[in-house]
KELUMMI-984395 format. One record per residue: residue number from 1; residue in one letter; x, y, z of N, C-alpha, C in turn. Coordinates in Angstrom, 3 decimals. Layout:
N
 seq type      n.u      n.v      n.w     ca.u     ca.v     ca.w      c.u      c.v      c.w
 NUM    a        X        Y        Z        X        Y        Z        X        Y        Z
...
! end
This chain:
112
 seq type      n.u      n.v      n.w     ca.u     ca.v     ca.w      c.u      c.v      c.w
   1    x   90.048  -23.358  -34.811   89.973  -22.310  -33.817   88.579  -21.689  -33.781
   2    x   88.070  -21.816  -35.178   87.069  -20.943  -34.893   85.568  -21.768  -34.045
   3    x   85.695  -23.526  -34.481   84.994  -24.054  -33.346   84.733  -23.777  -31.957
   4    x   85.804  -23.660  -31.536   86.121  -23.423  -30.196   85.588  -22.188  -29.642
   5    x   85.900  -21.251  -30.421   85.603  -20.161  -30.175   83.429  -20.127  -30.015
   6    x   82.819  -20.963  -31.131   81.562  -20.670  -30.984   81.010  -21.918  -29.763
   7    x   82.323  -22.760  -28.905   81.833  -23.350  -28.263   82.229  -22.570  -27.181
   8    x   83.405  -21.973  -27.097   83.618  -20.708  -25.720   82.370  -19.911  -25.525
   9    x   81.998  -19.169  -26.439   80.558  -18.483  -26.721   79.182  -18.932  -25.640
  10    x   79.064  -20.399  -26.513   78.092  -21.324  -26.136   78.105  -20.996  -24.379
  11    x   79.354  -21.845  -24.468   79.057  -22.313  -22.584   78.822  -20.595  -21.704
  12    x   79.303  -19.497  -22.497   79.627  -18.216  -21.714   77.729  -17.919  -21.809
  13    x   77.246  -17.995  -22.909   75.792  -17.884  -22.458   74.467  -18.535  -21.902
  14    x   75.329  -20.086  -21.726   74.586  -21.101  -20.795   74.965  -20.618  -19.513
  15    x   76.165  -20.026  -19.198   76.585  -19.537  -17.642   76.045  -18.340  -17.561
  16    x   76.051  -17.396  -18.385   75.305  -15.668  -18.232   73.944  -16.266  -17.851
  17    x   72.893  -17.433  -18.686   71.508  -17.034  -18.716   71.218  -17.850  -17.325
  18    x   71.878  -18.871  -16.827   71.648  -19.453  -15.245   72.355  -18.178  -14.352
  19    x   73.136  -17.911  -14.337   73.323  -16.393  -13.289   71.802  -15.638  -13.646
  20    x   71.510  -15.381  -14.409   70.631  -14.513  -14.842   68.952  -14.730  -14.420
  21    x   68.756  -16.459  -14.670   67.995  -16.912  -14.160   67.631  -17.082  -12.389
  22    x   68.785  -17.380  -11.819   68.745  -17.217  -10.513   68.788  -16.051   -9.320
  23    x   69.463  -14.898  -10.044   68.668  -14.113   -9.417   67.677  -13.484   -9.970
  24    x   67.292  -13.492  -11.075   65.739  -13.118  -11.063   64.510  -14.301  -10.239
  25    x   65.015  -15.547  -10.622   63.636  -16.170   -9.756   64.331  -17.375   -8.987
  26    x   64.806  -16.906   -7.708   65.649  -17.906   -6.459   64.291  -18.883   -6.093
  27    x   63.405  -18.912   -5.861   62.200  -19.832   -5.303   62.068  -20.661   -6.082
  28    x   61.731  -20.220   -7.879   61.759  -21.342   -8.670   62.986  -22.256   -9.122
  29    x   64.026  -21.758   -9.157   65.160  -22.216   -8.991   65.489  -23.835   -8.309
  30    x   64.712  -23.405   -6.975   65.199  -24.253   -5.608   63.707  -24.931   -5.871
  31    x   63.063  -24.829   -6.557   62.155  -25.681   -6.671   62.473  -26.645   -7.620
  32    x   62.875  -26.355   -8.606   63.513  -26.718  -10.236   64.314  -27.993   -9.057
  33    x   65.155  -27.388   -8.758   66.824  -28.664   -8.064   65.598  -29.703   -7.224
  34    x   64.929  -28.965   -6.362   64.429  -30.047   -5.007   63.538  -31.325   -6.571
  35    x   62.816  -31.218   -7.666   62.296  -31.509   -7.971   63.123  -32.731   -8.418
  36    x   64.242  -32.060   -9.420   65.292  -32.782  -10.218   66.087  -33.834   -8.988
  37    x   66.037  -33.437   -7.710   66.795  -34.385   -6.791   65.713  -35.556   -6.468
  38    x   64.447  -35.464   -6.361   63.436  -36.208   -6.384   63.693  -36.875   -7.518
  39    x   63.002  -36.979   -8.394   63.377  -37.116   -9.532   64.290  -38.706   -9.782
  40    x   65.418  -37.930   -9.406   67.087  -38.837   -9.287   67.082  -39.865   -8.619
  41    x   66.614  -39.393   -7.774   66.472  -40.322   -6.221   65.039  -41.469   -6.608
  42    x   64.402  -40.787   -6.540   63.189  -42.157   -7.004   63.851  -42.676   -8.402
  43    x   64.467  -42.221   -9.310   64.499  -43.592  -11.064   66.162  -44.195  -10.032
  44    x   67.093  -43.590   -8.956   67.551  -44.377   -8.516   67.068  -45.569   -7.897
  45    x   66.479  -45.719   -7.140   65.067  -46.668   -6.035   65.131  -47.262   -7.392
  46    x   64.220  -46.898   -8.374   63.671  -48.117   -9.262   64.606  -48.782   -9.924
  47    x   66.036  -48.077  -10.217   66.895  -48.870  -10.817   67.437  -49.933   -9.644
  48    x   67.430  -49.648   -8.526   67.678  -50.914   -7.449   66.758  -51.906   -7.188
  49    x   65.591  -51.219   -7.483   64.414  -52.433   -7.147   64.795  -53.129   -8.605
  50    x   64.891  -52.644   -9.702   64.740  -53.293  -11.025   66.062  -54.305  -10.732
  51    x   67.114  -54.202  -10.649   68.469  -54.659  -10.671   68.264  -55.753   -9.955
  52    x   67.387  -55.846   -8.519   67.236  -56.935   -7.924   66.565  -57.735   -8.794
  53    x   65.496  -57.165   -9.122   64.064  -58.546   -9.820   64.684  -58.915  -11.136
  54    x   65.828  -58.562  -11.849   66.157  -58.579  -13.005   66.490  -60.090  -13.567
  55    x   66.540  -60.844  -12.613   66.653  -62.577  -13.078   65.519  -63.011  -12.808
  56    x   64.544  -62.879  -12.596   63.174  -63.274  -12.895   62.508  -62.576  -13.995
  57    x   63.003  -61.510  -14.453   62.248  -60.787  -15.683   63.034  -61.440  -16.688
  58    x   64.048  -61.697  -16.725   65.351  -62.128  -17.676   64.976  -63.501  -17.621
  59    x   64.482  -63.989  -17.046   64.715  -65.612  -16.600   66.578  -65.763  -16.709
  60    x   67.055  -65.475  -16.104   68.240  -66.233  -15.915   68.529  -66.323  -14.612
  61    x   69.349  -67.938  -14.554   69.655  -68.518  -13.812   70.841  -68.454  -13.340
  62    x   71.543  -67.727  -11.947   72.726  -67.824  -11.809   73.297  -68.954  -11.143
  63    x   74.788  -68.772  -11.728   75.628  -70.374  -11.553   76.872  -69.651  -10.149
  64    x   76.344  -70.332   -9.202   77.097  -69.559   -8.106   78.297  -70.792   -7.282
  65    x   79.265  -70.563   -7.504   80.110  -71.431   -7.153   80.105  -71.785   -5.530
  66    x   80.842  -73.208   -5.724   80.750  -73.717   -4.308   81.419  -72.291   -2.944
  67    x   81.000  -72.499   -1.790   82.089  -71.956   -0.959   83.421  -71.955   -0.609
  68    x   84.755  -71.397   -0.218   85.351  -72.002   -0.212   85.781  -72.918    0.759
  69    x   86.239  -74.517    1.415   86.716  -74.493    2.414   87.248  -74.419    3.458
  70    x   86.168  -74.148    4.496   86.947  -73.879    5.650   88.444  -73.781    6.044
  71    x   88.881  -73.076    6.608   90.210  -72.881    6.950   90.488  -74.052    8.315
  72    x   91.566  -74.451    8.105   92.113  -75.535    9.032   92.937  -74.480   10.444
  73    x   92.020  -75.021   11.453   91.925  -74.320   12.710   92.857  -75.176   13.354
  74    x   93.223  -74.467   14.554   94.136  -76.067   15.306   93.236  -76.151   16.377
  75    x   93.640  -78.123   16.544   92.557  -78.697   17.175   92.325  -78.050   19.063
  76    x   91.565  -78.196   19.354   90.924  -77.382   20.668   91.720  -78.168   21.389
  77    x   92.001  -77.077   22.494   92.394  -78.408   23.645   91.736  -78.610   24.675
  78    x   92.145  -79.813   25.352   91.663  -80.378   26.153   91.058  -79.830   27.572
  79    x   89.509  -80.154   27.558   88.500  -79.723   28.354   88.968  -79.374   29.751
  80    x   90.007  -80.643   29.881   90.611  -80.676   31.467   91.980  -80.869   31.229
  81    x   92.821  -80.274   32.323   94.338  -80.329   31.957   94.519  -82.337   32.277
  82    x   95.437  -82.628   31.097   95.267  -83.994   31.568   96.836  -84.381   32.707
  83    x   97.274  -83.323   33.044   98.737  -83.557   34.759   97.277  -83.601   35.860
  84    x   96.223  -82.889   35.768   95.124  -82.844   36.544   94.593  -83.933   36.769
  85    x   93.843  -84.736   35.586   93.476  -85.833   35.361   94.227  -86.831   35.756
  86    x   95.224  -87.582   35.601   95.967  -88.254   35.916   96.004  -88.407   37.509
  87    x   96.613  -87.228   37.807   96.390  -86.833   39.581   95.243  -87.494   39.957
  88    x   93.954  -87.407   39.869   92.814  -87.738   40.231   92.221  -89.078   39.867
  89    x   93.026  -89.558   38.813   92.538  -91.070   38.592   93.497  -91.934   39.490
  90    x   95.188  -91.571   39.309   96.131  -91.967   40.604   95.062  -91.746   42.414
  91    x   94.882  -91.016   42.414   94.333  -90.552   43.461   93.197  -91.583   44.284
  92    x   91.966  -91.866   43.614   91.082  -92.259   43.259   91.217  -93.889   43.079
  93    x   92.281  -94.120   42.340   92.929  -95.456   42.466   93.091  -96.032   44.104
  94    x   94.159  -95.186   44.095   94.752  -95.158   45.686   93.651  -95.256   46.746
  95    x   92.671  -94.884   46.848   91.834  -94.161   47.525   90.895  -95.568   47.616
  96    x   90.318  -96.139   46.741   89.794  -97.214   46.409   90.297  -98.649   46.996
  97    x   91.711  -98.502   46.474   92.611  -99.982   46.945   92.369  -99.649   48.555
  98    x   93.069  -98.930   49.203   92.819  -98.485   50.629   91.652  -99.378   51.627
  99    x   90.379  -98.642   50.403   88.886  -99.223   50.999   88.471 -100.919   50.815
 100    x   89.051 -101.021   49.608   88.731 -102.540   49.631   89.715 -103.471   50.669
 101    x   90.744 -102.466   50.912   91.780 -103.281   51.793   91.315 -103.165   53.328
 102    x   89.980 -102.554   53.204   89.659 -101.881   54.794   90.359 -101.113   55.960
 103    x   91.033 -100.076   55.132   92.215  -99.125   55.108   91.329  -97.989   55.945
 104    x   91.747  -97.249   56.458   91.381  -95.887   55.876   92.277  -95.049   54.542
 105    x   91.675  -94.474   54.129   93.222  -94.019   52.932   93.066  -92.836   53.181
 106    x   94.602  -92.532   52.726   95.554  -91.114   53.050   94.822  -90.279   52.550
 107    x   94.780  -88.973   53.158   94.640  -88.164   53.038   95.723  -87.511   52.300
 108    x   95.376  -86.943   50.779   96.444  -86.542   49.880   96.623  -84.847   49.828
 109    x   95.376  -83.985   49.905   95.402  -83.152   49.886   93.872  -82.521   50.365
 110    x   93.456  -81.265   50.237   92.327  -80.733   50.352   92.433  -80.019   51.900
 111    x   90.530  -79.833   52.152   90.652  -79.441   53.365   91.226  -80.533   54.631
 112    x   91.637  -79.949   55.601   91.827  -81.161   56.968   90.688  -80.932   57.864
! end
């Protein structure tokens, strides 16, 4: 108990002497933090720049596994409907025999 007690103590006059400190000197205060946030902020930066370059200072080599394979997509379909296709090779057929027969050939559809 009696630890506690000289650590209750402790923290009660680390909190009295920062109250105490801040309003006697608010400018240096806010200078103290802006400094300490600088500070933080730049050995942060260097711990990121360091963290990157750290396998060339280390020399080590990382072992980075394959990707995984692609996922099985279903196959695309077809460019042209093939009831379309068909139509037009029938068509086209027709259209052909006609001419070699010295036909005129039918008119199947479209403008008149």
């Amino acid at each position: 108990m009696g630890d506690l007690m000289i650590l209750v103590r402790l923290v009660l006059a680390v909190v009295i002497g920062s109250v105490d400190l801040v309003a006697a000197h608010p400018t240096d205060v806010v200078a103290v933090l802006l400094c300490a946030t600088c500070v933080v902020l730049l050995a942060r930066i260097a711990l990121l720049l360091w963290a990157d370059r750290f396998d060339r200072w280390a020399r080590v080599v990382a072992v980075v596994p394959a990707p995984p394979p692609p996922p099985d997509y279903p196959p695309d379909p077809p460019l042209v409907n093939p009831m379309f296709a068909a139509h037009i090779t029938a068509t086209s057929a027709a259209t052909c025999a006609a001419l070699r027969a010295g036909r005129q050939p039918a008119r199947v559809g479209g403008r008149r």
